[in-house]
DRENKEDREN-442998 format. One record per residue (C-alpha): residue number from 1; residue in three letters; x, y, z. Coordinates in Angstrom, 2 decimals. Each point is the difference from the previous one (the first is absolute). Layout:
N
+------+------+---------+---------+---------+
: resi : resn :       X :       Y :       Z :
+------+------+---------+---------+---------+
:  NUM :  ala :       X :       Y :       Z :
...
+------+------+---------+---------+---------+
# end
This chain:
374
+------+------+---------+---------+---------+
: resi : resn :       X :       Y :       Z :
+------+------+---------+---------+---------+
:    1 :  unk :  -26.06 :    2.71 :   -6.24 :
:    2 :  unk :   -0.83 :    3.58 :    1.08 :
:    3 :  unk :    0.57 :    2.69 :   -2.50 :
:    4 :  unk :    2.22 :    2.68 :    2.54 :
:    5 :  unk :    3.85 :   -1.01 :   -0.08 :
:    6 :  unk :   -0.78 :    1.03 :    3.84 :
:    7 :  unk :   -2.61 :   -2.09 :    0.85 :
:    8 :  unk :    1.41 :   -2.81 :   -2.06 :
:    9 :  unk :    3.55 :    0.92 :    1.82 :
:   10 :  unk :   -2.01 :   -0.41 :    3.70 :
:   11 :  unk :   -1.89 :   -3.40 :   -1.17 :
:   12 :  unk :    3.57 :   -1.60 :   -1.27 :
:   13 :  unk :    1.77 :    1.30 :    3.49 :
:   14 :  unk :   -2.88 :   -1.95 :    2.33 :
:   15 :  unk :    0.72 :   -3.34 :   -1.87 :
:   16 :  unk :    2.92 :   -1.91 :    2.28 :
:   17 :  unk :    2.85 :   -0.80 :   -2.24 :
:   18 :  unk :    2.97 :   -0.35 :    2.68 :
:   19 :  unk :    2.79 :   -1.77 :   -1.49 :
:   20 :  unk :   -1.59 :   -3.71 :   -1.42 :
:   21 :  unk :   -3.28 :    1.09 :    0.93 :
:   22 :  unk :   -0.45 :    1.53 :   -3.43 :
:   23 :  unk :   -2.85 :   -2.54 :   -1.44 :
:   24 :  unk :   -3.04 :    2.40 :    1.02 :
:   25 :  unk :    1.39 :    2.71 :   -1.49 :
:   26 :  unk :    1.03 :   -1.74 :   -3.30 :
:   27 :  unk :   -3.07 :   -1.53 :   -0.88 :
:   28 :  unk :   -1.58 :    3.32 :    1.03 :
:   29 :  unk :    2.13 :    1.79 :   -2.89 :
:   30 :  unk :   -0.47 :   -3.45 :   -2.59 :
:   31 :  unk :   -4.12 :    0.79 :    0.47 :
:   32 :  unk :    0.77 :    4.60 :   -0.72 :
:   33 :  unk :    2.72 :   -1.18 :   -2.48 :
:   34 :  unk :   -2.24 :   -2.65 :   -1.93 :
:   35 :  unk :   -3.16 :    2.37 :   -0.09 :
:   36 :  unk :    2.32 :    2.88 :   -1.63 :
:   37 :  unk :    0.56 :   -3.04 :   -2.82 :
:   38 :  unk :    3.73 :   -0.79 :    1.22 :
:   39 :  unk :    1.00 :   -3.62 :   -0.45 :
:   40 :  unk :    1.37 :   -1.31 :    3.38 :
:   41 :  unk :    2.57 :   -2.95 :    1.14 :
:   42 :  unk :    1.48 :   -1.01 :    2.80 :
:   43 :  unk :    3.34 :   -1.61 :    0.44 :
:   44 :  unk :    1.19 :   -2.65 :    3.15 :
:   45 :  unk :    2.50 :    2.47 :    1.52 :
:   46 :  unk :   -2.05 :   -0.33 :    3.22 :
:   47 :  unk :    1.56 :   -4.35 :   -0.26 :
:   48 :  unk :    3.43 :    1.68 :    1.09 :
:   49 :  unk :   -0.61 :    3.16 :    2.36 :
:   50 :  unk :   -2.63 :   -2.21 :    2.16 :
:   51 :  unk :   -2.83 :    2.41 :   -0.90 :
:   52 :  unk :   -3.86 :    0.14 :   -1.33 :
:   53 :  unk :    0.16 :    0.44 :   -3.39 :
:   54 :  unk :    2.44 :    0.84 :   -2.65 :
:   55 :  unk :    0.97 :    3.63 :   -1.91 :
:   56 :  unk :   -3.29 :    1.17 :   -2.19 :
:   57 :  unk :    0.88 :    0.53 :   -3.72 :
:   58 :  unk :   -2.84 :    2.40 :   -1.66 :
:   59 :  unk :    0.06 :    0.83 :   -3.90 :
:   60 :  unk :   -1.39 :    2.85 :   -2.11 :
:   61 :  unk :    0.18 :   -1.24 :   -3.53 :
:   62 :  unk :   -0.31 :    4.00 :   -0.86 :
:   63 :  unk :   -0.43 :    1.72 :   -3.91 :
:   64 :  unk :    3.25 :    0.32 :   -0.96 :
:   65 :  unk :    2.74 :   -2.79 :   -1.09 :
:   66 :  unk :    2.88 :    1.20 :    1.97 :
:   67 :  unk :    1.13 :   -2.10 :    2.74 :
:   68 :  unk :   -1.24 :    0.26 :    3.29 :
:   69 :  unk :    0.80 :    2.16 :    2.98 :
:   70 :  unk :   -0.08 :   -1.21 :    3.02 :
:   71 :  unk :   -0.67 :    1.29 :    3.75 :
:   72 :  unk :    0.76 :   -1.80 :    3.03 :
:   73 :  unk :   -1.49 :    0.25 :    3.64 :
:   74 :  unk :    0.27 :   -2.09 :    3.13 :
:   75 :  unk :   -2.91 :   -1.75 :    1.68 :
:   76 :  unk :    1.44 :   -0.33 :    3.56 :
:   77 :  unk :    0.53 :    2.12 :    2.95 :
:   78 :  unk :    2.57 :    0.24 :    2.66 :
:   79 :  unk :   -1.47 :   -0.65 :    3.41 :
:   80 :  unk :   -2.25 :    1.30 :    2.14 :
:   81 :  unk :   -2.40 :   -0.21 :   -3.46 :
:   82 :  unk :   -2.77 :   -1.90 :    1.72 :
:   83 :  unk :   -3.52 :    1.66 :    0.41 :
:   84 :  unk :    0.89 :    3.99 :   -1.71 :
:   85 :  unk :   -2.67 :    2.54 :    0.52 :
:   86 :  unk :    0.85 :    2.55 :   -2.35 :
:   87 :  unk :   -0.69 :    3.65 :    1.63 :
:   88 :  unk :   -0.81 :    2.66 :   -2.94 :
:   89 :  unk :    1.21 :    3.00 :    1.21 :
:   90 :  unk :    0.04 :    3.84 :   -1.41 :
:   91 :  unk :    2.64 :   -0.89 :   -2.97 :
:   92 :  unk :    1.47 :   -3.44 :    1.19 :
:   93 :  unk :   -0.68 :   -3.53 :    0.92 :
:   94 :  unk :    1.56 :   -1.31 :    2.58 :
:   95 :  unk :   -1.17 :   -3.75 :    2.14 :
:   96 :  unk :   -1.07 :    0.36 :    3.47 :
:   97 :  unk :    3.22 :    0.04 :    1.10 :
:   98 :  unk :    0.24 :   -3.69 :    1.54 :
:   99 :  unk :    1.13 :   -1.37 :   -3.44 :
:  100 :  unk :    1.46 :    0.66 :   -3.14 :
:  101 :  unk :   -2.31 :    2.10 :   -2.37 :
:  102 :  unk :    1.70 :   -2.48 :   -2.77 :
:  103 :  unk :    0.52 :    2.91 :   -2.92 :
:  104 :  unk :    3.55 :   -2.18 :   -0.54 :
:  105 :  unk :   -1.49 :   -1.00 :   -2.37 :
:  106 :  unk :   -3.68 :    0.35 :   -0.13 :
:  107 :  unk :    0.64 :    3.08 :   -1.10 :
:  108 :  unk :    1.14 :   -1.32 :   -3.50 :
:  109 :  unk :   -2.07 :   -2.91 :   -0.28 :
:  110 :  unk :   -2.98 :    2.90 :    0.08 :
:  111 :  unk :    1.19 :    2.27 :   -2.37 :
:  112 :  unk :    1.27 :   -2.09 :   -2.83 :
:  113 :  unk :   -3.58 :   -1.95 :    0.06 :
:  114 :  unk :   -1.65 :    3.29 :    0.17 :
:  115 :  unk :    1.80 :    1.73 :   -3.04 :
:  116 :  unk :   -0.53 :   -3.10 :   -2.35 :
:  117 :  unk :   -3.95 :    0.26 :    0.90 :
:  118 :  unk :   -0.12 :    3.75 :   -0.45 :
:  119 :  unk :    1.93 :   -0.44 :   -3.55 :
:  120 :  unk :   -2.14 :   -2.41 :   -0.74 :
:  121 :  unk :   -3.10 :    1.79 :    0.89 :
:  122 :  unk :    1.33 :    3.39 :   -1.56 :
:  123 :  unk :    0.74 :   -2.34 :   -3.60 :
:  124 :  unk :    3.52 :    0.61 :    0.12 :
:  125 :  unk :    1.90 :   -2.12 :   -2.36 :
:  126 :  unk :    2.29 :   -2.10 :    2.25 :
:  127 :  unk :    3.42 :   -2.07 :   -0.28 :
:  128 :  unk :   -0.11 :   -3.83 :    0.96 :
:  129 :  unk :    0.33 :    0.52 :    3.77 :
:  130 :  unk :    1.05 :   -2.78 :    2.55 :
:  131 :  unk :   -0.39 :    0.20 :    3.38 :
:  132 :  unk :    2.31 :   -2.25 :    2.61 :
:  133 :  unk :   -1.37 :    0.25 :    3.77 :
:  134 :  unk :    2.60 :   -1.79 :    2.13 :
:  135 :  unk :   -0.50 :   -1.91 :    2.72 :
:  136 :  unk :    2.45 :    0.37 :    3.48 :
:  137 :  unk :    2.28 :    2.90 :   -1.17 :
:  138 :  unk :    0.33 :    1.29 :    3.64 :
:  139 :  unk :    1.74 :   -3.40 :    1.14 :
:  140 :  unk :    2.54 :    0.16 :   -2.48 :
:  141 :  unk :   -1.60 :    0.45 :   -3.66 :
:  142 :  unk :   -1.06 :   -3.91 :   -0.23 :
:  143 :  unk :   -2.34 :    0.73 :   -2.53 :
:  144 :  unk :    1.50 :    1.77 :   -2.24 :
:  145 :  unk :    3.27 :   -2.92 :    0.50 :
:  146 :  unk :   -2.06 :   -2.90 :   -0.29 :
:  147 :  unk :   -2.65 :    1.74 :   -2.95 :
:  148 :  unk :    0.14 :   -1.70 :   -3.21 :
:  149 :  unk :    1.19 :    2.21 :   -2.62 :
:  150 :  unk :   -0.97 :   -2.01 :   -2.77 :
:  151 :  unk :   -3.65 :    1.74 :    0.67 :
:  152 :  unk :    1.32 :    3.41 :   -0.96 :
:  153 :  unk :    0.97 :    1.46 :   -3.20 :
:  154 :  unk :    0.72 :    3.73 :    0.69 :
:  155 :  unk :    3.20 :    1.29 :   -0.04 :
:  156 :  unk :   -0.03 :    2.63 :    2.14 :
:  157 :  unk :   -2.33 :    0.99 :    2.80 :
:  158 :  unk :   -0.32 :    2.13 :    3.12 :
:  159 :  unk :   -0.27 :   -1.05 :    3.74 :
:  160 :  unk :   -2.53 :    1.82 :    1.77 :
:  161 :  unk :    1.90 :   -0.15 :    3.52 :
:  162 :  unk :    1.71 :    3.34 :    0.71 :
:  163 :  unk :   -0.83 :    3.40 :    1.99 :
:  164 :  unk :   -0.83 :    3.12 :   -2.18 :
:  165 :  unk :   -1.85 :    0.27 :   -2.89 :
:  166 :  unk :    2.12 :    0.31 :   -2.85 :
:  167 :  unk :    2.91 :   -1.64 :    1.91 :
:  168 :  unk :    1.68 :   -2.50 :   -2.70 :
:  169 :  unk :    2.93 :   -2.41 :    1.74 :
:  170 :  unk :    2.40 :   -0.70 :   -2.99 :
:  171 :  unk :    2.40 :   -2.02 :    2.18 :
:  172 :  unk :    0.14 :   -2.21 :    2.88 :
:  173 :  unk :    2.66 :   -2.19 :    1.82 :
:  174 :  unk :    0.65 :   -3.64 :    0.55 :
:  175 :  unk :   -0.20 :   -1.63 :    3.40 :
:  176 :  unk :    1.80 :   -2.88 :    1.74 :
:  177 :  unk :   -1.61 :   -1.63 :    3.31 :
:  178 :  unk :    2.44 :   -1.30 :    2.16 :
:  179 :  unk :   -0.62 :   -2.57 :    2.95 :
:  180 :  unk :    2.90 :   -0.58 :    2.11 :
:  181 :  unk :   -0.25 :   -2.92 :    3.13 :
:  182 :  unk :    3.18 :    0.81 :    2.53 :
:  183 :  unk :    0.43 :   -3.06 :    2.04 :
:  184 :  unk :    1.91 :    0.17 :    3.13 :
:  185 :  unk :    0.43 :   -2.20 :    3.48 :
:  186 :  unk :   -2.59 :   -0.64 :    2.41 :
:  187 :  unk :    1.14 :    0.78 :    3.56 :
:  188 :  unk :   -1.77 :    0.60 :    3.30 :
:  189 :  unk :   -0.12 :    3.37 :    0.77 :
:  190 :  unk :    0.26 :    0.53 :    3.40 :
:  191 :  unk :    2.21 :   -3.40 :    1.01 :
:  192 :  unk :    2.42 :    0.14 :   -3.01 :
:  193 :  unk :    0.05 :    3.13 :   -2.22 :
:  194 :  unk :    3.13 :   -0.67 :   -1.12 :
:  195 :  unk :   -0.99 :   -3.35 :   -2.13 :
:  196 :  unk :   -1.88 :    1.56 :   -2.05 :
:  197 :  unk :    0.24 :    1.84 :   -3.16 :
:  198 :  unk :   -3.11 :    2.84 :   -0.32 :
:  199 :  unk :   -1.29 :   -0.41 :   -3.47 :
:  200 :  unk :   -1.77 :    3.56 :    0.54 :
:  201 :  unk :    3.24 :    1.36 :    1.42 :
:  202 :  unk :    1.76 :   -1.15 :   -3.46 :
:  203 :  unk :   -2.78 :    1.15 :   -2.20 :
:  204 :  unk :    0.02 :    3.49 :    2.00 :
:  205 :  unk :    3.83 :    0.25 :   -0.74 :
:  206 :  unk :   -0.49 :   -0.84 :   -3.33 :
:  207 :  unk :   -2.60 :    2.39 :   -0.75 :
:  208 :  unk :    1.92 :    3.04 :    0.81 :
:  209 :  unk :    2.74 :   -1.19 :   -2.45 :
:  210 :  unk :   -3.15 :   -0.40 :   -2.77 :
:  211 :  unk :   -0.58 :    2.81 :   -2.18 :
:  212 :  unk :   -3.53 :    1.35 :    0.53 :
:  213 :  unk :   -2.09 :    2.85 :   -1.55 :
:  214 :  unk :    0.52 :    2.22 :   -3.17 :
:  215 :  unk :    3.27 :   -1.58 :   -1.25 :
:  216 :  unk :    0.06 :    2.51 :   -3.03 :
:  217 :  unk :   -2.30 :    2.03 :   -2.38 :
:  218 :  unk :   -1.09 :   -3.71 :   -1.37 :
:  219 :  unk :   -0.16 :   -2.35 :    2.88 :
:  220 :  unk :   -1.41 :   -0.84 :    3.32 :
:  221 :  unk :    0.04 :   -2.31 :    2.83 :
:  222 :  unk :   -1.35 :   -0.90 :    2.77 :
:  223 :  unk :   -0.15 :   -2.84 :    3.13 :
:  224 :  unk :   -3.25 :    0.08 :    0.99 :
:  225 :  unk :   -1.01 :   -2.91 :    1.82 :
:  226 :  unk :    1.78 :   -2.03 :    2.43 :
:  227 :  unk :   -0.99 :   -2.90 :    2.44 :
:  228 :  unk :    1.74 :   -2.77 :    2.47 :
:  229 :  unk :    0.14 :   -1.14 :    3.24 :
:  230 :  unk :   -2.93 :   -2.08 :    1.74 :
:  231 :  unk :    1.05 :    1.28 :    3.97 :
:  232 :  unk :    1.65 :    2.70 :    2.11 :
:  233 :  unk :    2.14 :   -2.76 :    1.43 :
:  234 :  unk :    1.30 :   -1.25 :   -2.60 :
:  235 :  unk :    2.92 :    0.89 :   -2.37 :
:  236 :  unk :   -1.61 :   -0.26 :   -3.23 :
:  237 :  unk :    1.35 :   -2.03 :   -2.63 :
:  238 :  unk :   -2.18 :    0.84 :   -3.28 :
:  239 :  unk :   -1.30 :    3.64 :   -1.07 :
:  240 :  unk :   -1.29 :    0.49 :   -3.40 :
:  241 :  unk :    0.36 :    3.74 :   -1.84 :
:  242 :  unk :   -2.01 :    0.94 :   -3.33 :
:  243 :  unk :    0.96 :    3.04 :   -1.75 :
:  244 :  unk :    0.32 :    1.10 :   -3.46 :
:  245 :  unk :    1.72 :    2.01 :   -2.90 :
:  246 :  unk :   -1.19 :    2.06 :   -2.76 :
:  247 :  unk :    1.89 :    1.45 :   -2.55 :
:  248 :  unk :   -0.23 :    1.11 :   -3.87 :
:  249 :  unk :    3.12 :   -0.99 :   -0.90 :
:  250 :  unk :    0.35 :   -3.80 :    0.43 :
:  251 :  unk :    4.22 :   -0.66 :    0.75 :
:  252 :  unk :   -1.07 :    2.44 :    3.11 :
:  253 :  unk :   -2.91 :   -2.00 :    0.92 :
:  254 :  unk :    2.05 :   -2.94 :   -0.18 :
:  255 :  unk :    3.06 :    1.58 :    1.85 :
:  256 :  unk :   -1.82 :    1.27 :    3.25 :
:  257 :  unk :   -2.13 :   -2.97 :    0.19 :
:  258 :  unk :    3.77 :   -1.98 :    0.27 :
:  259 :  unk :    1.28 :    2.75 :    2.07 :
:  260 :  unk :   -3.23 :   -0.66 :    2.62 :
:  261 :  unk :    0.65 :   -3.61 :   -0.43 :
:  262 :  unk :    3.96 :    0.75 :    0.94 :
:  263 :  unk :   -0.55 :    1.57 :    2.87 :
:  264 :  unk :   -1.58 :   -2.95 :    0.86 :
:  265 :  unk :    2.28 :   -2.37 :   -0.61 :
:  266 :  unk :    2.95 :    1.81 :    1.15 :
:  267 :  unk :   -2.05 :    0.04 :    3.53 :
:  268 :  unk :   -0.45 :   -3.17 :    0.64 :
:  269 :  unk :    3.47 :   -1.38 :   -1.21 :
:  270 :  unk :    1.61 :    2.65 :    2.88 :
:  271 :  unk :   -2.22 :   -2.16 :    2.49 :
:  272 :  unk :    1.71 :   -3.00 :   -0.87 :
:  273 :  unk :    0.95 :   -1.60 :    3.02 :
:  274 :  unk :    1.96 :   -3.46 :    0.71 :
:  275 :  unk :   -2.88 :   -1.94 :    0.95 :
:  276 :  unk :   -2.82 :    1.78 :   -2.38 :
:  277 :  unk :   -0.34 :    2.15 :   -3.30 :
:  278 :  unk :   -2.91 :    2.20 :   -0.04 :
:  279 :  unk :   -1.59 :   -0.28 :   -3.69 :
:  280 :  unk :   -2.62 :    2.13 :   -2.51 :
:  281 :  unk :   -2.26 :   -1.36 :   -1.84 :
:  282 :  unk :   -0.99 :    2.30 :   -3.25 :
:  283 :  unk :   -2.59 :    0.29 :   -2.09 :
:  284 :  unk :   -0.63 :    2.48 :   -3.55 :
:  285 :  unk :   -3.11 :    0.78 :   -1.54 :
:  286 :  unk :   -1.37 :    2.39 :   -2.46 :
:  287 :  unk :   -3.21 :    1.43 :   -0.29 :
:  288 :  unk :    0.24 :    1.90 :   -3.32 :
:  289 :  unk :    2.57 :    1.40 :   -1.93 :
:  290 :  unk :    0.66 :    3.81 :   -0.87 :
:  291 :  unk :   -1.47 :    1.69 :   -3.23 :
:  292 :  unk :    1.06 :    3.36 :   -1.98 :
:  293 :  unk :   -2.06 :    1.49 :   -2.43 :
:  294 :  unk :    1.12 :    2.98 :   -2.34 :
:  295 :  unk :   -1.70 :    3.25 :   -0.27 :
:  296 :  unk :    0.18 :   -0.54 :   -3.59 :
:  297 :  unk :   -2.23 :   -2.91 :    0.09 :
:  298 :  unk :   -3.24 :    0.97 :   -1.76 :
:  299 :  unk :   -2.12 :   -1.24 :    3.03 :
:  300 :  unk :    2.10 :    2.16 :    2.20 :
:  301 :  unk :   -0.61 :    3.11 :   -2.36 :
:  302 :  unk :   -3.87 :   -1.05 :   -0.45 :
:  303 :  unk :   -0.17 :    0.82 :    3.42 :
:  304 :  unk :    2.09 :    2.72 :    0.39 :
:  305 :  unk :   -2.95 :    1.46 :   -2.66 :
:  306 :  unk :   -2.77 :   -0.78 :    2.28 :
:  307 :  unk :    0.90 :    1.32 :    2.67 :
:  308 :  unk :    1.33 :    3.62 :   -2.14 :
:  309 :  unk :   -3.59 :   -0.36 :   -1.34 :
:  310 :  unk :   -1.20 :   -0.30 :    3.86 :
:  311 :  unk :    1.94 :    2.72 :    1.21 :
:  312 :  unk :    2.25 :   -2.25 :    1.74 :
:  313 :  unk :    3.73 :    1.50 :    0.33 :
:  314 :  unk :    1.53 :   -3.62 :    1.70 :
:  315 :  unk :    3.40 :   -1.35 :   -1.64 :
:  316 :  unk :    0.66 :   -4.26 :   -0.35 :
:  317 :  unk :    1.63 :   -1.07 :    3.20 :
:  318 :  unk :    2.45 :   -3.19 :    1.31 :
:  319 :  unk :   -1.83 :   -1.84 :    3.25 :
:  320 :  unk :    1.51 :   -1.60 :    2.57 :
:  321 :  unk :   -2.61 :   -2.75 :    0.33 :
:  322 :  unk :   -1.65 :   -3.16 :   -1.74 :
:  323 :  unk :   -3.13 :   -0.77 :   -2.30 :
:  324 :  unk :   -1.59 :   -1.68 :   -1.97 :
:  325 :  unk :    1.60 :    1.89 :   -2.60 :
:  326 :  unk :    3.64 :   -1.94 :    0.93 :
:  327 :  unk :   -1.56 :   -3.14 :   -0.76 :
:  328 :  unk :   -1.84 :    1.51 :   -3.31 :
:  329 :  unk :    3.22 :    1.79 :   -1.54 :
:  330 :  unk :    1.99 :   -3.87 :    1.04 :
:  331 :  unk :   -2.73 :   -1.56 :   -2.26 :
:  332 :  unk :    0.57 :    2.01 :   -3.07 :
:  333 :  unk :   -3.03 :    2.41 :    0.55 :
:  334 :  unk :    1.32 :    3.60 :    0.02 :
:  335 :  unk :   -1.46 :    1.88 :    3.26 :
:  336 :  unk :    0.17 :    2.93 :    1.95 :
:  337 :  unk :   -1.91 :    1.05 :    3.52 :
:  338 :  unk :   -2.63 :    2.51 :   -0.17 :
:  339 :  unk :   -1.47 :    1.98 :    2.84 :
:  340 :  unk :   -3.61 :   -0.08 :    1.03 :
:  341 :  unk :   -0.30 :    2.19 :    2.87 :
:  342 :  unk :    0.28 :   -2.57 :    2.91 :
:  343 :  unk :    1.43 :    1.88 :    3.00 :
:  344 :  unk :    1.33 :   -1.33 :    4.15 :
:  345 :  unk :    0.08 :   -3.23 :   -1.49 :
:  346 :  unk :   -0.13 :   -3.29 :    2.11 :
:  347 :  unk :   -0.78 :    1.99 :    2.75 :
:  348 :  unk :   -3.28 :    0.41 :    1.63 :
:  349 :  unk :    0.06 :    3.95 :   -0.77 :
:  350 :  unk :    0.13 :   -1.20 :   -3.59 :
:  351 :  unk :   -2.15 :    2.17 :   -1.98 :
:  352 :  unk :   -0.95 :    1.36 :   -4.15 :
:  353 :  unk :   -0.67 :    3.31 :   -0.87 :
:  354 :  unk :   -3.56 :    0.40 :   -2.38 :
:  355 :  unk :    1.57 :    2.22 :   -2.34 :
:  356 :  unk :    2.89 :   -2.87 :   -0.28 :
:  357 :  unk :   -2.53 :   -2.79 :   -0.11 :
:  358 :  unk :   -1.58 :    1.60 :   -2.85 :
:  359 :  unk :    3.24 :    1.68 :   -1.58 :
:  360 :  unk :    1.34 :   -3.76 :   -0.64 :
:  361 :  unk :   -2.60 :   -1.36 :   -1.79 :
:  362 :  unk :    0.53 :    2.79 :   -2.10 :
:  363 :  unk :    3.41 :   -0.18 :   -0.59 :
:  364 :  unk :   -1.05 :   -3.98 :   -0.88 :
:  365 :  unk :   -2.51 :    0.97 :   -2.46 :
:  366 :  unk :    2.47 :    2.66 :   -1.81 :
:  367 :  unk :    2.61 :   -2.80 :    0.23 :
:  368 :  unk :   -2.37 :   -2.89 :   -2.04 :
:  369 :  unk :   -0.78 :    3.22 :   -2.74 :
:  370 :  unk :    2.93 :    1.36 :   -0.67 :
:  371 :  unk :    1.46 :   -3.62 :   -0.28 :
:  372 :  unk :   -3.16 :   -0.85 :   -2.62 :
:  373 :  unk :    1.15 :    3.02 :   -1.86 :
:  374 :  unk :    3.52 :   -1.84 :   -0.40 :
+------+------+---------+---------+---------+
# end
């Protein structure tokens, strides 16, 4: 394991670890993790998302007899994270520009191991820590859904998945997937036009009646993806449309998602002809559900003392998108999102700042000592 957080940083970033690809990468943290005198476990979360190998599970028995903390980073990448070459540049690292430097979430992975070694090496008395590195958050936080919580005994951690240093996420939303199949009538196009019913057509008219975008202060939607038809000459009798919903407040989550569903529905049933009834197929889903944390809550106000101690003027915030952190706060474990300098992420102009890269293992090491001195 090299000593720098930046050349440990640059060594994690050339490991591929796309989306269940993670297995090189985990073992490659079980050997750093295991020589710093961390237990380590896997679980079989990798037997339901179709991947390598499951979510890694590290433990720090530490000096003191309060309960653990825990800190949570993901293993995977979004694509293109194949074959990085990290470019160290005057105060940044960015990748060469044809992929993904991978910071989401390398970034955290690197600075949570490196502040446990440096407290260890500086004889720091430390807290139990635990350490949960999740496998295939980018495809729809698997890991973190299909982890076994039975492993973990903290009540309250931070995710190590957000933007600025000193950023802390208090709140996130829920979010419904919807899948809706409009099937109309087949009909040649060019010989009888008229016998058909365009699914696309329907599914076009239906959209504009949807409601789409920033709905209010606390929810969101949005069609995103849609698909049919097999030829030019033919009327198309199937197109499929994905889209989703995210709000804080879950009677709003529910009522757009029935009000996208509606539109729907009330579509196809104007269609209705004597000889055919154009029908939609739905289906719901839900990736994670929404979390709120007070400011009151002494992990909130632990960090809130970091980063005053850092020189770090940023106030809690709500998101507007998932974690692992969802999935964590709907399994009893307290947990907010905490910033580690990541910046143009999933992009291929993704890059991290030295000062941040540095600055959040910092922030990590005040975090673990002004817990111990709880």
């Amino acid at each position: 394991m090299q000593e720098s957080i930046v050349d440990y940083f640059m060594e994690l970033v050339k490991i591929d670890s796309e989306s269940k690809q993670e297995k090189q990468i985990a073992l490659k943290l079980q050997t750093d993790l295991e020589e710093m005198g961390a237990r380590v476990e896997f679980d079989d979360a990798h037997s339901k998302t179709g991947g390598e190998i499951g979510n890694l599970y590290a433990y720090f028995d530490g000096d003191t007899c309060q309960s653990p903390i825990l800190f949570c980073s993901h293993l995977d990448t979004v694509v293109p994270g194949t074959g990085v070459k990290p470019q160290l540049k005057e105060d940044r690292i960015t990748s060469d520009g044809t992929t993904v430097l991978g910071a989401d979430d390398k970034s955290g992975i690197a600075q949570v191991i490196s502040a446990i070694k440096e407290l260890q090496q500086s004889g720091e008395k430390l807290p139990p820590i635990e350490l949960l590195f999740t496998i295939s958050e980018e495809i729809g936080l698997l890991g973190s859904r299909y982890a076994d919580y039975a492993k973990l005994h903290a009540k309250f951690g931070y995710a190590l998945d957000a933007h600025y240093i000193g950023d802390l996420t208090i709140g996130a939303p829920s979010e419904k997937s919807i899948k809706l199949t409009v099937h109309g009538k087949e009909a040649h196009a060019g010989m009888a036009p008229e016998k058909g019913i365009s699914a696309i057509r329907l599914a076009a008219e239906a959209i504009l009646a949807a409601p789409q975008g920033r709905i209010d202060e606390q929810t969101t939607c949005n069609i995103g993806i849609i698909s049919g038809g097999v030829a030019t000459n033919i009327v198309p009798n199937k197109v499929e449309i994905k889209a989703e919903v995210r709000s804080h407040d879950d009677d709003k989550l529910a009522n757009t998602t029935q009000k996208i569903i509606d539109s729907f529905k009330d579509t196809v049933k104007k269609h209705k002809t004597e000889n055919f009834e154009p029908t939609v197929d739905v289906e719901l889903g839900q990736r994670y559900r929404s979390f709120r944390i007070s400011e009151e809550e002494e992990m909130v106000k632990l960090a809130l003392r970091v980063n005053k101690k850092l020189g770090i003027d940023i106030k809690p915030s709500v998101g507007g998108g998932g974690s692992d952190a969802n999935n964590f706060n709907e399994h009893g474990i307290k947990a907010v999102i905490a910033g580690t300098g990541m910046r143009s992420v999933h992009t291929t102009e993704e890059f991290i700042l030295l000062e941040d890269l540095k600055k959040g293992k910092e922030w990590v090491k005040e975090i673990i000592k002004e817990y111990a001195k709880d």
